[in-house]
N, C-alpha and C positions, 0 to 999 in steps of 0.2 A: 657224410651223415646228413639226413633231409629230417627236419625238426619241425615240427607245427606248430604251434603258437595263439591259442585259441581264449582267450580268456576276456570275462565281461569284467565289467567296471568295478573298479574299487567305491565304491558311490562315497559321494563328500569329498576323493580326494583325486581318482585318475578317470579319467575314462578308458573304455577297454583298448580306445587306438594308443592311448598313454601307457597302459600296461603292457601294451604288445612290444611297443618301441623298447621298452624297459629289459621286456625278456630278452629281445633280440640281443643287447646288448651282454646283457649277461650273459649269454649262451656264445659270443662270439670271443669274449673274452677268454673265454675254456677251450671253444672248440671254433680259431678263427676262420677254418675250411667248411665250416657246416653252411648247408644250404639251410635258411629257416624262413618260414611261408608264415606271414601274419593273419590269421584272421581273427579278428576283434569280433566278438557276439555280445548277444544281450537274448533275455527271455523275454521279450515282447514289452517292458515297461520301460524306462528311461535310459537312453544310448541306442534304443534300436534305431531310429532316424542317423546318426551318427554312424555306427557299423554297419547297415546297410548299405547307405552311400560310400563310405571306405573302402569297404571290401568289393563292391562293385563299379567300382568308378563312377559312381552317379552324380548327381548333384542339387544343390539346396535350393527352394524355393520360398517365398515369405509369401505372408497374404496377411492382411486385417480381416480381424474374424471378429464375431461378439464374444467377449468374457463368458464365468461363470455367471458372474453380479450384471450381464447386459452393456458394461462400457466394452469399447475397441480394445482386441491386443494384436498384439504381432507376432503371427504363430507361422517356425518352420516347417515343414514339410519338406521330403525328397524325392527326387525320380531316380532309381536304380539306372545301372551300367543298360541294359538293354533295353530304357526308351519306351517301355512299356510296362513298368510296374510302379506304383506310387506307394511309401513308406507313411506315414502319420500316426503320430502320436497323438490320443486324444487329449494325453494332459498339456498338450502343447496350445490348446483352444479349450479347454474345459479343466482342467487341471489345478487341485488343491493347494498349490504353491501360488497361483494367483489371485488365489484369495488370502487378505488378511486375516489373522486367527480370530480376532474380534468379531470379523464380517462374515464367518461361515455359519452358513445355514441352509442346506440341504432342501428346506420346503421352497425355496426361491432359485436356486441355483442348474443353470440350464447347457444342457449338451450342442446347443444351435449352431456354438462356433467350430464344431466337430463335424456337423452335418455342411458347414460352407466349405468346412476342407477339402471334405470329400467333393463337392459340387465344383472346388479348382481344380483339383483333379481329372473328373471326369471333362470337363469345359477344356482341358491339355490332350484330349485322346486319350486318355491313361483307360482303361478296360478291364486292370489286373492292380488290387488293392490288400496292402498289407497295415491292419490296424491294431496298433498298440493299444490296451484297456488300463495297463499300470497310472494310479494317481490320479485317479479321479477325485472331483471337489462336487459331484452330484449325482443325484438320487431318482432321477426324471423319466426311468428306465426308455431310455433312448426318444422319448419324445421330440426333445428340442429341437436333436440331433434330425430326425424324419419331417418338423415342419421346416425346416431350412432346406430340406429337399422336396417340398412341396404338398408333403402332408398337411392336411388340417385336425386341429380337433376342437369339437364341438359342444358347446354346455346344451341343455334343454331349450333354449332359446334360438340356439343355431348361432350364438356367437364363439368365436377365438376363446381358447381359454386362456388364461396368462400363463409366464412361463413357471415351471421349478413343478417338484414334484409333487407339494403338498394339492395344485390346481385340479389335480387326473380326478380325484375322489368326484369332482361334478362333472368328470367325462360323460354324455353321452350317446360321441357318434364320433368316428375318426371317417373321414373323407379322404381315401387314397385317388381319388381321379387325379390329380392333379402331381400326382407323385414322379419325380425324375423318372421317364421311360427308360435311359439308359443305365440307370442300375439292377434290368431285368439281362441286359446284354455284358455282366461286369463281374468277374472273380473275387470273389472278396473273400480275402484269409483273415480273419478277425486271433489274436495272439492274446490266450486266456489261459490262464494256468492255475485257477479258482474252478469248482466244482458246483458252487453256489447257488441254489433256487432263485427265483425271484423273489418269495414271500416267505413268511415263517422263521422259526426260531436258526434258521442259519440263512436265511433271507439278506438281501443289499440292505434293510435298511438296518434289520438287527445285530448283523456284524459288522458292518463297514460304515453306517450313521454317523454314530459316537466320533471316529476320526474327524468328521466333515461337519462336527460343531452340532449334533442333534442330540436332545435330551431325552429322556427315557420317553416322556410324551409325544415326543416327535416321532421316533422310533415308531411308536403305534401311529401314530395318523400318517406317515408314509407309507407303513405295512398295510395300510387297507386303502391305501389309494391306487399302490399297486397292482394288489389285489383285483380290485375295481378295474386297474386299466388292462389288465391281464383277460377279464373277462369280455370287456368291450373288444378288445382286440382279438379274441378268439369268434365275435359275431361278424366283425370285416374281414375277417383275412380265414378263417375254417382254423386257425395256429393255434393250437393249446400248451403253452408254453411253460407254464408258472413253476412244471416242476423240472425244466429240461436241467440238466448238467452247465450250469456259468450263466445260465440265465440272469440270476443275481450280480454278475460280474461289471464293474464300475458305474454302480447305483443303478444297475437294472439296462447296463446301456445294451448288452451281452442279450439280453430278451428283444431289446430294441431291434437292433440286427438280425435275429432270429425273425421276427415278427414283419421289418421290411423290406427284408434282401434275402439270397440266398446264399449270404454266406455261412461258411466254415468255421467254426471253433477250433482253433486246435494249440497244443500247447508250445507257447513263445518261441524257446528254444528250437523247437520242430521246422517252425515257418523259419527262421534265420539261418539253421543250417542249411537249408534246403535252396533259401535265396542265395546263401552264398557260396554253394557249388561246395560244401566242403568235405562231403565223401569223394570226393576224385580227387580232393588234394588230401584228403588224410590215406587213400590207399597205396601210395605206396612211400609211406613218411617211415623211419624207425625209430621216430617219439612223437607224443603229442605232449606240451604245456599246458592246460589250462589254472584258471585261477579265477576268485573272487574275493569282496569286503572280508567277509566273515562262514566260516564253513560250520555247520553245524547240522543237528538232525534235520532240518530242514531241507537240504543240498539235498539231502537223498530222494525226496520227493517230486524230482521233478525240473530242479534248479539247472542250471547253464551247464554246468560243469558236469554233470550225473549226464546231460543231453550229448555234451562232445562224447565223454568216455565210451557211452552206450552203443554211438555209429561208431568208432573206430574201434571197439573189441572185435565187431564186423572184422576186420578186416588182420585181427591179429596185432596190432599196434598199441601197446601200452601210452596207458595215461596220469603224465605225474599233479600234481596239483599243488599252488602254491597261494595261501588265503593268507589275509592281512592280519585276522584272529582264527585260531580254533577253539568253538563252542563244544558246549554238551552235546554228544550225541556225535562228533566228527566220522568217528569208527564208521560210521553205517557207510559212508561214500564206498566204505572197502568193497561193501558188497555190493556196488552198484557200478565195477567196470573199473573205477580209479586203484594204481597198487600202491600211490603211494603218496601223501603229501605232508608238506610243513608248513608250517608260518613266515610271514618275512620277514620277522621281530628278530634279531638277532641277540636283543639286550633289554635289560626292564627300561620303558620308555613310558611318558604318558602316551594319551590317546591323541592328542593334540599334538604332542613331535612324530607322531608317526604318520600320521596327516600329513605333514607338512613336507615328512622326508619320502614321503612313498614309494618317488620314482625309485631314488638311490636304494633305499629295502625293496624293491621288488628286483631292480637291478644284482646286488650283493646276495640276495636270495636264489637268484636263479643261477652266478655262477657260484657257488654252493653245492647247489643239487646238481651241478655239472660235473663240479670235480669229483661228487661220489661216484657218477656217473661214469666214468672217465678209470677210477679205479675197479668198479667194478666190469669194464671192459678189458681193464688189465690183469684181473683175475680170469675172467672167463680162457686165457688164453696158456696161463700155467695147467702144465701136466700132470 
């Protein structure tokens, strides 16, 4: 029996390579001759640096970057197995967990240390870039991120603006001469699974502000700064952007991209399976695993798990699913590929022992769904 094992992070308590280990075991436990093939994913936000590198042998790199607030941090990044693909997550240099809750403020807070990532990257040969938007701490729709690449912008004076995103409203002139040549020569898969305009009532700063510490006021004066930088940026570059699809996506970084590269939007999941070779190893599997935190109407939109199911119906290969909770709305996975999953709650627990026990519940869970497994193989064979 060749088993796949495909499941993203339990967030707060495993990562997807922790719940992979988990499954394995449980599945070997039932069925100790099965062959089971881990691949750990993620949709593009937090663990995909982590699952990329696993799944492809690659390996981790550090750099000091600038914060969201302008001090130093110490942001991972990876190069995949083939030596020519770099992973980065922006929240790992811009990232709303590096800010204190106190200290978030979206009119100040800048993408620059996202845009140096990218610059070690490129400075390694890397030519072929995969970039995480999950958990963003700013609003700056990818400014910061472009003058760290050699972007300028300009007030009426012809000075620097300062950073964060409330500054753009006195944009006006961006100066790309000086902009990295070699991200004309560079693939960039940008991992966005948000729809989002730039501006307006489902706009970066009207939906996703409020997380990142912005008051109903602020909300307005970053919408029309946007706005603002949205039109300035369509006199430099001919790009009219404001209403593309994810343009809005981690405070406008998603516009940002659009506006100085050519890269791709596409959604998380897509780019991970794809980096991790995982239609050749799910074609010729007779199960897939996967699994996540919490399953609910949401999974069907789009999520990790709806992503495994979708390529390996391809190929004829059921996909069982096994989430930490099941929310409102669970049913809908049915219809999107998955036949069948559970929880790995075995017994009323708090939320906090279940956290704690994860491995052993994910573990105890999968061999569970083995042994049904397992019967109903021994059914299939009465006459």
């Amino acid at each position: 029996m060749r088993i796949v094992v495909a499941p993203d992070s339990f967030k707060g308590s495993l990562s997807s390579i922790e719940v992979a280990n988990a499954m394995e075991q449980g599945i070997l436990a039932v069925f100790p001759d099965a062959q089971v093939i881990k691949v750990p994913i993620a949709d593009g936000g937090e663990g995909t640096t982590d699952s990329l590198i696993k799944a492809t042998g690659g390996r981790y790199m550090k750099n000091k970057v600038m914060g969201p607030l302008g001090d130093i941090v110490e942001a991972c990044w990876g190069i995949l197995g083939d030596e020519q693909t770099a992973v980065i997550e922006m929240a790992a240099a811009s990232g709303l967990t590096l800010v204190a809750k106190e200290e978030r403020n979206p009119l100040i807070t800048t993408t620059y240390g996202t845009g140096q990532l990218i610059k070690a990257a490129l400075d390694q040969g890397i030519r072929k870039l995969i970039i995480g938007l999950g958990g963003s701490a700013t609003n700056d729709g990818g400014a910061g991120m472009a003058r760290a690449l050699g972007a300028k912008f300009l007030d009426s004076s012809g000075n620097e603006l300062p950073s964060g995103g409330g500054a753009l409203i006195t944009l006006e002139r961006i100066d790309c001469i000086g902009l990295d040549r070699r991200l004309a020569e560079t693939t960039i898969l940008v991992a966005c699974d948000v729809n989002n305009p730039l501006c307006g009532s489902r706009g970066a700063s009207a939906v996703y502000g409020p997380q990142k510490g912005a008051t109903p006021a602020m909300i307005e004066e970053l919408d029309q700064a946007l706005k603002h930088y949205s039109s300035i940026a369509k006199l430099t570059t001919g790009k009219d952007i404001t209403e593309c699809p994810g343009a809005g996506a981690a405070g406008g970084l998603g516009a940002g991209f659009m506006i100085f590269t050519s890269a791709q939007l596409k959604p998380g999941v897509q780019i991970v399976l794809e980096a991790t070779d995982f239609e050749e190893k799910v074609k010729h599997a007779d199960l897939v695993i996967t699994g996540e935190g919490r399953t609910d109407f949401q999974t069907a939109h789009g999520k990790a798990p709806v992503g495994v199911a979708a390529l390996a119906q391809n190929y004829n290969v059921p996909t069982l699913c096994l989430s930490g909770g099941l929310g409102t709305g669970y049913e809908d996975v049915l219809h999107k590929g998955i036949k069948g999953l559970m929880s790995i709650v075995a017994q009323p627990m708090s939320l906090e022992d279940c956290m704690d026990s994860a491995a052993e519940l994910v573990q105890g869970a999968t061999s569970r769904l083995c042994q049904i497994i397992r019967v109903g193989m021994n059914m299939s064979q009465i006459k």
